[in-house]
N, CA, C and O of each residue as an XYZ file, in Angstrom:
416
protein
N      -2.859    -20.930      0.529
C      -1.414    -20.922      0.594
C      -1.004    -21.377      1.990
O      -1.616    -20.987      2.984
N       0.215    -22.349      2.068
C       0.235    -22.403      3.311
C       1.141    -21.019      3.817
O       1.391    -19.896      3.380
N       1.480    -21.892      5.087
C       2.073    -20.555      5.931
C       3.982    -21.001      5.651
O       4.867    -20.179      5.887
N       4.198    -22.096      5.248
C       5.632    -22.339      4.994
C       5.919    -21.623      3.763
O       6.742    -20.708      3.759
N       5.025    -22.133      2.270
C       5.237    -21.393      1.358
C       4.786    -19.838      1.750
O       5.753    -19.214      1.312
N       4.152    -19.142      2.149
C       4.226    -17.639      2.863
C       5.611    -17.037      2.992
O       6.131    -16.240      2.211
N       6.089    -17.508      4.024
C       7.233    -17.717      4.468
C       8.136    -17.582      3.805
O       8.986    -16.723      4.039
N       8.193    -18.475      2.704
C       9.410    -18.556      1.421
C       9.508    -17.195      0.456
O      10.596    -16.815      0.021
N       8.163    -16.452      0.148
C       7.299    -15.968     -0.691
C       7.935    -14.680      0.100
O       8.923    -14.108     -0.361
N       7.247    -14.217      1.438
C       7.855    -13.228      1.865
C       8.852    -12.957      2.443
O       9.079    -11.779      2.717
N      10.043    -14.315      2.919
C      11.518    -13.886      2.852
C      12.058    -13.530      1.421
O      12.723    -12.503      1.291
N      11.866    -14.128      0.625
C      12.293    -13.425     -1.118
C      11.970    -12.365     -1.248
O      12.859    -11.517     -1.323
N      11.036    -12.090     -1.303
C      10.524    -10.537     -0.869
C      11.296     -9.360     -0.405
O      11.684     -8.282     -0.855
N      11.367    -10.322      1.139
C      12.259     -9.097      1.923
C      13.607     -8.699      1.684
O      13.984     -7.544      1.886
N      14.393     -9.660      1.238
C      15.182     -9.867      0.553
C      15.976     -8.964     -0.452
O      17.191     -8.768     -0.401
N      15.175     -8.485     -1.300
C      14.868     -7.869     -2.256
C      14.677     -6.696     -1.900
O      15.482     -5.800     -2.153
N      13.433     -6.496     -1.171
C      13.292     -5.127     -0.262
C      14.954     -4.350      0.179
O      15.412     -3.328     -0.330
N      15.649     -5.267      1.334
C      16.541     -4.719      1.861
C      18.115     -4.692      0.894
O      19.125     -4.284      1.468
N      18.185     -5.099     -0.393
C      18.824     -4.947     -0.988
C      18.350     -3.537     -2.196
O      19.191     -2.858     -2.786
N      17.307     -3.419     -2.290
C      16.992     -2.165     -2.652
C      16.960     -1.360     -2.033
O      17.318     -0.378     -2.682
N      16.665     -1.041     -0.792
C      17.108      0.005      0.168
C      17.966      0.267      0.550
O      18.074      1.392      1.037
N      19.439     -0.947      0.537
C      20.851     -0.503      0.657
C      21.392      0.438     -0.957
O      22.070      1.464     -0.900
N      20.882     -0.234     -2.365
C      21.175      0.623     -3.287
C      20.366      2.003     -2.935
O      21.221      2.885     -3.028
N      19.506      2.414     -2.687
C      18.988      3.613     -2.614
C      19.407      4.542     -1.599
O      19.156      5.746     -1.634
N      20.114      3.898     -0.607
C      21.475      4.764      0.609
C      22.554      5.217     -0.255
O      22.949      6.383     -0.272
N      22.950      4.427     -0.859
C      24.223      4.580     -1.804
C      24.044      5.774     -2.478
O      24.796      6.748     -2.475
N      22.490      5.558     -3.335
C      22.507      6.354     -4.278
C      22.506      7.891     -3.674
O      23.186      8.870     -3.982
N      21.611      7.731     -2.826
C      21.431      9.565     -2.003
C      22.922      9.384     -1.314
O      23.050     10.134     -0.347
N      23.557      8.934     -1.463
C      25.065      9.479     -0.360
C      25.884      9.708     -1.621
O      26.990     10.074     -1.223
N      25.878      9.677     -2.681
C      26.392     10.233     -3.852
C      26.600     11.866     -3.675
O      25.726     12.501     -3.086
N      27.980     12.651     -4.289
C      27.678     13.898     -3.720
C      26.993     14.634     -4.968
O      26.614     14.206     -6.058
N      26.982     15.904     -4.386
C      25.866     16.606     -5.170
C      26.689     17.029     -6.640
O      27.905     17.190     -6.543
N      26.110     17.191     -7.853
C      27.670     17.895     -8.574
C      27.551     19.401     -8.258
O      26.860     19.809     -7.324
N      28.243     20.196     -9.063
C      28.818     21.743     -8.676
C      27.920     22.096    -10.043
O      27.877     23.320    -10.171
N      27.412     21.616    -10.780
C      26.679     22.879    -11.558
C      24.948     22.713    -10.951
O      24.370     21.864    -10.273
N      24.564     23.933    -11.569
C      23.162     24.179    -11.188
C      22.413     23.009    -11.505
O      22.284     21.961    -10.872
N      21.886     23.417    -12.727
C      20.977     22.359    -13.244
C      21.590     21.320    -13.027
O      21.721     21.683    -11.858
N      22.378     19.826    -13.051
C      22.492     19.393    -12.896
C      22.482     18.903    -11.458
O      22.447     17.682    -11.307
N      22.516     19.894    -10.076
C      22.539     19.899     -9.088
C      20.565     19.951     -8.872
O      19.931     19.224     -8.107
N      20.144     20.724     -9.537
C      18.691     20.608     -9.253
C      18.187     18.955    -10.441
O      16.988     18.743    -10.257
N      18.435     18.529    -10.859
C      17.965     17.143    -11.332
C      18.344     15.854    -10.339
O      17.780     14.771    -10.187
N      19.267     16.299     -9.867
C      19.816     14.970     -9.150
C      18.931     15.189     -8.236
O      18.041     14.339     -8.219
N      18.778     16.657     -6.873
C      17.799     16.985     -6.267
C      16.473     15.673     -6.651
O      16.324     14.618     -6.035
N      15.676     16.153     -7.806
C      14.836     15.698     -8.328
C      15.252     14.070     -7.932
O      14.997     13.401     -6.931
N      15.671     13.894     -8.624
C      15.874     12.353     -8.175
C      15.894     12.012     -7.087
O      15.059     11.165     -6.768
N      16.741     12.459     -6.166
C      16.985     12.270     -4.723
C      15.748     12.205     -4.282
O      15.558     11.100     -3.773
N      14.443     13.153     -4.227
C      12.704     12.973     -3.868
C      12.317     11.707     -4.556
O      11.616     10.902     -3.943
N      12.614     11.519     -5.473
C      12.204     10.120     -5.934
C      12.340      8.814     -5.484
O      11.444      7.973     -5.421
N      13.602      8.675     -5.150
C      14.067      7.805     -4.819
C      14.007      7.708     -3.357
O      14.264      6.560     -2.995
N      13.732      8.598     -2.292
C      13.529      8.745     -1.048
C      12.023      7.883     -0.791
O      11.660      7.004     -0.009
N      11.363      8.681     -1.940
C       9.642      8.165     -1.782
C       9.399      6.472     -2.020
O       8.452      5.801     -1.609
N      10.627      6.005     -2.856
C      10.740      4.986     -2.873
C      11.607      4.307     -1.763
O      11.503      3.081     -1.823
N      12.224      4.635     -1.020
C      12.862      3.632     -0.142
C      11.568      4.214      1.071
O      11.581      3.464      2.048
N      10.864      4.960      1.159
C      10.098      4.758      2.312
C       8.655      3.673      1.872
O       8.087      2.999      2.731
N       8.289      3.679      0.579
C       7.500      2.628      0.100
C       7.424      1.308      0.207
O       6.446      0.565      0.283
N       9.369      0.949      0.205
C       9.809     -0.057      0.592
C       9.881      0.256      2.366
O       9.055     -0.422      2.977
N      10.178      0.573      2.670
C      10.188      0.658      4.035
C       8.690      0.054      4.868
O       8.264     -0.587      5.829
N       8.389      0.701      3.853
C       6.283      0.352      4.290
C       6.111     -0.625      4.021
O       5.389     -1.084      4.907
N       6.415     -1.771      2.908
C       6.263     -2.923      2.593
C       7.176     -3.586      3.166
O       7.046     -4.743      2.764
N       8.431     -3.493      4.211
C       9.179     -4.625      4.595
C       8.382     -4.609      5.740
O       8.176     -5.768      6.099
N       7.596     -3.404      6.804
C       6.913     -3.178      7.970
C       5.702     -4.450      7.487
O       5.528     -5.193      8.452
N       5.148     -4.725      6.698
C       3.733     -5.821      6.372
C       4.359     -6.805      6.261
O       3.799     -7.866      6.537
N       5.985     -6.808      5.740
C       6.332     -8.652      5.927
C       6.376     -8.996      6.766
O       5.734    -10.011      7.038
N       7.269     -8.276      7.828
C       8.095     -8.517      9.114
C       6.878     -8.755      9.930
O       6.943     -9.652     10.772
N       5.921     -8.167      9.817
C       4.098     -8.326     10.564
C       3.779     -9.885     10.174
O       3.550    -10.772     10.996
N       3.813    -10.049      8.631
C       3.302    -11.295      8.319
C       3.797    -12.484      8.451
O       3.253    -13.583      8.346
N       5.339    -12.061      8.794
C       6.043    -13.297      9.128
C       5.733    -13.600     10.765
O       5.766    -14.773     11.137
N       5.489    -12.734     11.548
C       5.556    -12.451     12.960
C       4.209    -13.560     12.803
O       4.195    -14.613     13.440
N       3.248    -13.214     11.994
C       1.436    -13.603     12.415
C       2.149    -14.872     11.609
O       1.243    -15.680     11.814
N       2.921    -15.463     11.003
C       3.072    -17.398     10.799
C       3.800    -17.471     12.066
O       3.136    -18.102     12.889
N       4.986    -17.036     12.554
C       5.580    -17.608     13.814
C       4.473    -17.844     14.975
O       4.605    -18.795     15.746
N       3.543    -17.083     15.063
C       2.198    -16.855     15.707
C       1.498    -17.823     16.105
O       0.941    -18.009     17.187
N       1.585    -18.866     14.536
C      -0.056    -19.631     14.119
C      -1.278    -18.592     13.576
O      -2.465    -18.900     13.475
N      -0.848    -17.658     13.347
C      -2.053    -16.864     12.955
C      -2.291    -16.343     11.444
O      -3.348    -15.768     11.186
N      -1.388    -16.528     10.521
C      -1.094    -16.703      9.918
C      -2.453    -16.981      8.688
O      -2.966    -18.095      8.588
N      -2.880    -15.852      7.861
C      -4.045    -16.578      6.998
C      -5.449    -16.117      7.911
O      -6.551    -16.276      7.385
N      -5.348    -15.549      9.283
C      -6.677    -15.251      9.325
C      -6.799    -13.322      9.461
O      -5.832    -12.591      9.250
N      -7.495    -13.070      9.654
C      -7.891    -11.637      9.314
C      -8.206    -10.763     11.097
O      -9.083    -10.654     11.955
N      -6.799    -10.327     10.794
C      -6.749     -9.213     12.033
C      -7.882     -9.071     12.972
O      -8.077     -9.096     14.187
N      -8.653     -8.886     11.690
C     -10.134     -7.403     12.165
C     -10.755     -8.718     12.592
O     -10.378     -9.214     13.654
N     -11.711     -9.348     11.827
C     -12.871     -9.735     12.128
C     -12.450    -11.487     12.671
O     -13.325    -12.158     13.217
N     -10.881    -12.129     12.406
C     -10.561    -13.283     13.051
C     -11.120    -14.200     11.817
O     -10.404    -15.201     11.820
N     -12.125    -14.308     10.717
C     -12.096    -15.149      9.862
C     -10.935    -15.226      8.652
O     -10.287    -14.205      8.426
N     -10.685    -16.410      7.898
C      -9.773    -16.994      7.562
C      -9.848    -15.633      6.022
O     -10.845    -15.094      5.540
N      -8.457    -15.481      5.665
C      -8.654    -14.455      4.453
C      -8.161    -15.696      3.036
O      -7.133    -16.354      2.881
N      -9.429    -15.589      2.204
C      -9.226    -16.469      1.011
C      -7.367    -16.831      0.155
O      -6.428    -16.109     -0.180
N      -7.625    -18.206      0.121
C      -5.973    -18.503     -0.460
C      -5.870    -17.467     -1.993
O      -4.735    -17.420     -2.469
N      -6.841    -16.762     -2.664
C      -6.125    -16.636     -3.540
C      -5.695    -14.840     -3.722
O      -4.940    -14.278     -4.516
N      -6.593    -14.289     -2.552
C      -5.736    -12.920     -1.577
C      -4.588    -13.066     -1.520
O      -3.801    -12.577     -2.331
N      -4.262    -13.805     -0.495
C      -3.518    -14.428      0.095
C      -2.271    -14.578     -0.821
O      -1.230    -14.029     -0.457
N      -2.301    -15.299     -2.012
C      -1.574    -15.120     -3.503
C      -0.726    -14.231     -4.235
O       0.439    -14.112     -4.617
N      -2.216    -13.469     -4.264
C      -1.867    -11.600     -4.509
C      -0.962    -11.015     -3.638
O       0.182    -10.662     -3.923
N      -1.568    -10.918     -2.472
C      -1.320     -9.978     -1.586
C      -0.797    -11.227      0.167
O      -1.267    -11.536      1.262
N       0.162    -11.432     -0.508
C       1.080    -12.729      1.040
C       0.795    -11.925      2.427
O       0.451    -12.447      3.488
N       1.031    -10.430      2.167
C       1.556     -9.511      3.491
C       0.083     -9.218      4.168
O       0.185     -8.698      5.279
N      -1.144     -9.428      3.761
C      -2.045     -8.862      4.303
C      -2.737     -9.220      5.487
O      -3.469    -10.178      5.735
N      -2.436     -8.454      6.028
C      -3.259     -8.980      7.213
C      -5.132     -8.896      7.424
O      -5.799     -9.258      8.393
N      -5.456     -8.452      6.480
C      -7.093     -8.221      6.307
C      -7.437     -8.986      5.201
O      -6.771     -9.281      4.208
N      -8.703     -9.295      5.552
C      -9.868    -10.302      4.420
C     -10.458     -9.233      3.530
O      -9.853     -8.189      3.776
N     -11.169     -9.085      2.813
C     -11.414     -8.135      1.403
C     -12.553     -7.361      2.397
O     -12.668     -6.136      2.457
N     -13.157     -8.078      2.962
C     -14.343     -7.195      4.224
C     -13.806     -5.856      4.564
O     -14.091     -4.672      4.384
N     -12.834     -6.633      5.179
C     -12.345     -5.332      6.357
C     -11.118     -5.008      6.001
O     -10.617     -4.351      6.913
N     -10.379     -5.149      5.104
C      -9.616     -4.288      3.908
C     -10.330     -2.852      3.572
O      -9.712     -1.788      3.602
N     -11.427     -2.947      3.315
C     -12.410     -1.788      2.912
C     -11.982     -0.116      4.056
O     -12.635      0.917      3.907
């Protein structure tokens, strides 16, 4: 893959990311309602949806890295050990900064 299409691949991405994390502000700034149970489900949700905007949070932290390592030139090789990480990783997984070695 090159590092332009990268680029394209993980601005769409991010994209996406930070438009799901603005709906998931929204959603927890919703107020609580006044009955019980219904006040403990939303609760429920609210953990859910928290675990998910920090998931996303964790995955915009590997773009913003992977975009940093193309502005770089570095872009495609592997943190750890400096050899090149296969194009079709790379595919799968745009944000990674490790080769399947040292992924482990």
């Amino acid at each position: 893959m090159t590092p332009e299409t990268a680029r394209k691949i993980l601005n769409a991405r991010r994209k996406e990311l930070l438009a799901s994390l603005l709906s998931i502000e929204d959603q927890l700034d919703d107020p609580m309602p006044q009955d019980w149970d219904d006040a403990a489900t939303e609760r429920q949700g609210d953990e859910v949806l928290s675990a998910l905007g920090l998931s996303d949070q964790a995955e915009l932290r590997r773009i913003d890295a992977a975009l940093a390592r193309i502005e770089a030139g570095e872009y495609g090789d592997c943190v750890k050990c400096g050899n090149p990480i296969p194009k079709k990783r790379l595919e799968l997984l745009p944000d990674t900064p490790f080769c399947a070695n040292c992924a482990v």
